[in-house]
C-alpha positions in Angstrom: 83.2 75.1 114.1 81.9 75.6 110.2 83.6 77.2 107.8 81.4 80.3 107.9 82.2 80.4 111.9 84.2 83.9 112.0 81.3 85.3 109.2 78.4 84.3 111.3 76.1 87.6 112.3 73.6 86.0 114.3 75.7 85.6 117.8 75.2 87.7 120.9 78.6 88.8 121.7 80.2 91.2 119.1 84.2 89.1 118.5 87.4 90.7 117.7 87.4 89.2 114.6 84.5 91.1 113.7 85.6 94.8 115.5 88.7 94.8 113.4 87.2 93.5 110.3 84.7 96.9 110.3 87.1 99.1 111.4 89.2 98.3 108.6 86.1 99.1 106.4 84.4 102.0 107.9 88.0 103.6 108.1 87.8 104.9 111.4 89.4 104.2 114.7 93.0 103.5 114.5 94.7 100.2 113.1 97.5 98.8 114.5 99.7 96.2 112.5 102.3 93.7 113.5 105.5 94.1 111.5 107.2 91.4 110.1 110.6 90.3 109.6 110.8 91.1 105.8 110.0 94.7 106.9 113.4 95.2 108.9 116.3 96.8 107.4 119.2 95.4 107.5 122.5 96.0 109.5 124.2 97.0 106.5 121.5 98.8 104.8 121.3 102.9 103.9 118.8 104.6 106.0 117.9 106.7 103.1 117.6 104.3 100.4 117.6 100.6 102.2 119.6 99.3 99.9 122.9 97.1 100.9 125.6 99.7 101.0 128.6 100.4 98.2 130.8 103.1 100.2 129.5 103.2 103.3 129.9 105.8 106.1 128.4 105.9 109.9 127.2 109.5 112.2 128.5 109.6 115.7 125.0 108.1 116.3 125.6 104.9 114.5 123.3 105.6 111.5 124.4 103.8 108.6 124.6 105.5 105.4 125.4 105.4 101.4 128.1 107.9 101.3 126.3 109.6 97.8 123.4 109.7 99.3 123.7 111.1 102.5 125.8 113.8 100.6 123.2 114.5 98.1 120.8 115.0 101.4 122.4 117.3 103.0 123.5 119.1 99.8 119.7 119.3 99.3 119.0 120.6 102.8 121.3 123.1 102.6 120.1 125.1 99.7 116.4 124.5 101.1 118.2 126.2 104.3 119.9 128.9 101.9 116.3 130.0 100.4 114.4 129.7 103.9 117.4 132.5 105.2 117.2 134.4 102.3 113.0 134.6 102.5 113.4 135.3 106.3 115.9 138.7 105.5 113.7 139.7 103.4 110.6 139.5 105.9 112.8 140.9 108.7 113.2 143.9 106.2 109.5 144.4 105.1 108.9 144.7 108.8 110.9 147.5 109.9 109.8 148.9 106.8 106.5 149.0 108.4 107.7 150.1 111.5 109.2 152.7 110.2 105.7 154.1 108.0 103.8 153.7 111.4 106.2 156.0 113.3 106.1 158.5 110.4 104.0 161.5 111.5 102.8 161.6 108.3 100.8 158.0 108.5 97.1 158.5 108.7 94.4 155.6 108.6 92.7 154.9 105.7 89.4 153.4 105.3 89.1 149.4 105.3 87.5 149.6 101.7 90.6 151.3 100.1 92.2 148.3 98.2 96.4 147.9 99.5 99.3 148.2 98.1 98.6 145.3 96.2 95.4 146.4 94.8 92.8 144.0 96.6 90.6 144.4 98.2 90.2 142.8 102.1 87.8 140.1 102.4 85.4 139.0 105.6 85.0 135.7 104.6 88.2 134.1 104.1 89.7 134.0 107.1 93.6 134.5 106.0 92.4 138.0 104.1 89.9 139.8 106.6 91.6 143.0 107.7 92.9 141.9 111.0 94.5 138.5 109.6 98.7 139.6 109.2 100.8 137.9 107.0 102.2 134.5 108.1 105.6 134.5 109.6 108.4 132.9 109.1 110.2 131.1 111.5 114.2 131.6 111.9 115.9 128.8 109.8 118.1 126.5 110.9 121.8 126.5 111.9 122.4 123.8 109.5 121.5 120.4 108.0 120.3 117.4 110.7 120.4 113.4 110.6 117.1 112.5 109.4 116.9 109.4 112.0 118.1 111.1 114.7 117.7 115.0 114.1 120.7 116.2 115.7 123.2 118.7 113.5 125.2 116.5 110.9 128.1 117.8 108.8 130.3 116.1 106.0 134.0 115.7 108.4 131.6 114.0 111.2 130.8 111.5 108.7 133.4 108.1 109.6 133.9 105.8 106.8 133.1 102.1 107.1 135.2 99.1 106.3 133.2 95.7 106.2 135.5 92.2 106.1 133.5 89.7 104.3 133.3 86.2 105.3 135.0 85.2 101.9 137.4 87.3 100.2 137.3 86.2 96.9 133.6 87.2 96.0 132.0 89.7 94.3 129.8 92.2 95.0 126.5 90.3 93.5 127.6 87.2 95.3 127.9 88.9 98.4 124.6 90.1 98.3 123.0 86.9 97.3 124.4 84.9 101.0 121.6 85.5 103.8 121.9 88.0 106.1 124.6 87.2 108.6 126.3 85.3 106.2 127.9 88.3 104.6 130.2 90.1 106.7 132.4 89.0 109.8 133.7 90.6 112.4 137.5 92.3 112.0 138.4 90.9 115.3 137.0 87.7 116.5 135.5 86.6 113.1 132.4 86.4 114.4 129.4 86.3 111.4 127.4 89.7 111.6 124.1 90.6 111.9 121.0 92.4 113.1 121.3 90.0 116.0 124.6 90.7 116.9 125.3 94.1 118.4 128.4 95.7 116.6 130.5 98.6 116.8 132.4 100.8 114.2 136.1 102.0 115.3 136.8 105.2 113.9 140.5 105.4 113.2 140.4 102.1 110.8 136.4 101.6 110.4 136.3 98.4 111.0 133.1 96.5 112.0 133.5 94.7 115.6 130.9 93.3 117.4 130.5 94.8 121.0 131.4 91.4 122.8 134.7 91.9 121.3 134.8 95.5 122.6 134.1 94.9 125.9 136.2 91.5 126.6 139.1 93.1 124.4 139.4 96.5 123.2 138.3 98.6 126.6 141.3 96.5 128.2 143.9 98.6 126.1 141.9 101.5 124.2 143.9 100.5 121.5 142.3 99.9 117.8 143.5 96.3 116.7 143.3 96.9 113.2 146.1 99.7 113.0 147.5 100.3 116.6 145.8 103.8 117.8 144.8 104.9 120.6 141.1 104.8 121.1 138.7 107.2 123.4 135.2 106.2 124.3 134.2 108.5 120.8 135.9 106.5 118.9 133.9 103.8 119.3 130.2 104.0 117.9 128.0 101.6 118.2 125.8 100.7 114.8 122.5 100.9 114.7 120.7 97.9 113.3 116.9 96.9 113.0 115.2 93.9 114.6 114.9 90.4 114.3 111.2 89.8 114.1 111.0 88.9 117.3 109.5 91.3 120.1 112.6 90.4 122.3 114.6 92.1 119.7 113.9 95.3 121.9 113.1 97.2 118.0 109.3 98.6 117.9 107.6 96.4 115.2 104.3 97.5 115.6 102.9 100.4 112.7 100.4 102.4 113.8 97.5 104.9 111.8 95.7 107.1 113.4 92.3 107.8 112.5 89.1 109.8 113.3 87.2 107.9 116.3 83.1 107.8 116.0 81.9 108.7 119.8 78.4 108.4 120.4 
C-alpha cells in the first residue's frame, strides 16, 4: 500500500477511515473516543479537584474526597439551596396573592391592551410574554446538599476520615508523590502495595486503607477492626471507589461520548 493509501478518493467502497475522518469535520453525527490510561483518576485522588489528596475523607459511597474542598462544596450548595427557598416563599406568596384578587368580588377583566402592573405592555410574538404565557415556576428546593458522583444526600458527620500508610515512612510529601502509582501507599493490614488495580476498603473507626482480599480472608472472620480493636458492622466497612486501569477488563467505562445533530436524508 502507498503512503497516500488511507487519502485515496478514487475507490468504490466508502472505508472507516474515511466516515470518521468527515464526521469529525462536518461536525455531525456523534463521536465516540477511547479513553486512555493518563485520563484515569487515581485511587487516591479528589473527585472534585483530581489532585492527590492532603486530608482526605471518604462518603458511605466510597467517594474520595479533599476534606476543604468537599467542605467548601457543600458550603456552596447550601447557600445556592438558602436563595432557591427563599425565591420559592416568595412565589408561593405572590400566588395566593393572586388567588386572593381573583376571588375578590371586586375583580373585573380588563382589556388585553391595558399595560400590567409592571407597565408593559403583552406581546404576540415572543412567546414567554403573549397574554396567555404565566410566569415560570419554580420547583421546590432541595432538602439539602448531595454527592456530586453519586447524588444521594451528603452531610459534614457522614464524612469518615482517611488514614493512608505509605510504603516508606520516612518521606515526604513531594517524594511520595513522585513514586508511580501503586508504589505509594500499602495496605494497613497485609502490606499489600495499593492501587487502582487492587480493590480496597476504608474501616471507619480507625480509617485505615485495606484491600478487600484482606477483608474477606480476615476481618469478616471477627468483625473486629485490626488497627484499634472495635467492633465492626457491615457499615463500617466502605469500599473505595477507584478509576480503571486502561484496560476494558478493568470493568470502568473508558469510552467518551458527544452527541451531535445526525443529517437524515
Amino acid at each position: 500500500m502507498t503512503r497516500h493509501g488511507k487519502n485515496c478518493t478514487a475507490g468504490a467502497v466508502y472505508t472507516y477511515h474515511e466516515k470518521r475522518k468527515d464526521t469529525a469535520a462536518s461536525g455531525y453525527g456523534t463521536q465516540r473516543l477511547r479513553i486512555g490510561r493518563d485520563a484515569v483518576k487515581d485511587f487516591d485522588c479528589c473527585c472534585l479537584s483530581l489532585q492527590p489528596c492532603r486530608d482526605p475523607v471518604v462518603t458511605p459511597d466510597g467517594f474520595l474526597y479533599e476534606r476543604e474542598a468537599i467542605v467548601q462544596y457543600l458550603l456552596h450548595r447550601k447557600g445556592e439551596l438558602a436563595r432557591q427557598r427563599k425565591a420559592y416563599r416568595r412565589q408561593q406568596q405572590q400566588e395566593r396573592e393572586q388567588q386572593k384578587q381573583k376571588q375578590s368580588p371586586q375583580a373585573a377583566g380588563g382589556s388585553t391592551d391595558d399595560p400590567g402592573p409592571s407597565g408593559t405592555l403583552p406581546s404576540f410574538w415572543i412567546p414567554s410574554l403573549t397574554p396567555e404565557a404565566g410566569a415560570e415556576r419554580l420547583r421546590k428546593p432541595e432538602g439539602g446538599a448531595r454527592c456530586p458522583m453519586s447524588g444521594r444526600r451528603l452531610r459534614l458527620r457522614d464524612l469518615t476520615p482517611v488514614r493512608f500508610v505509605p510504603v516508606e515512612p520516612g518521606l515526604r510529601r513531594q517524594q511520595l508523590l513522585a513514586l508511580p502509582q501503586g508504589s505509594r501507599y500499602r495496605c494497613a493490614v497485609s502490606g499489600d502495595p495499593l492501587g487502582n488495580a487492587s480493590p480496597c476498603a476504608v474501616l471507619r473507626p480507625s480509617g485505615s486503607v485495606v484491600t478487600l482480599e484482606c477483608v474477606e480472608r480476615l476481618i469478616r472472620k471477627e468483625m473486629k477492626d485490626p488497627v484499634t480493636g472495635e467492633a465492626l458492622s457491615e457499615g463500617d466497612i466502605i469500599v473505595l471507589q477507584r478509576g480503571g486501569t486502561g484496560f476494558a477488563g478493568s470493568g470502568i467505562c473508558l469510552e467518551a461520548q458527544k452527541s451531535r445533530p445526525v443529517m437524515q436524508a
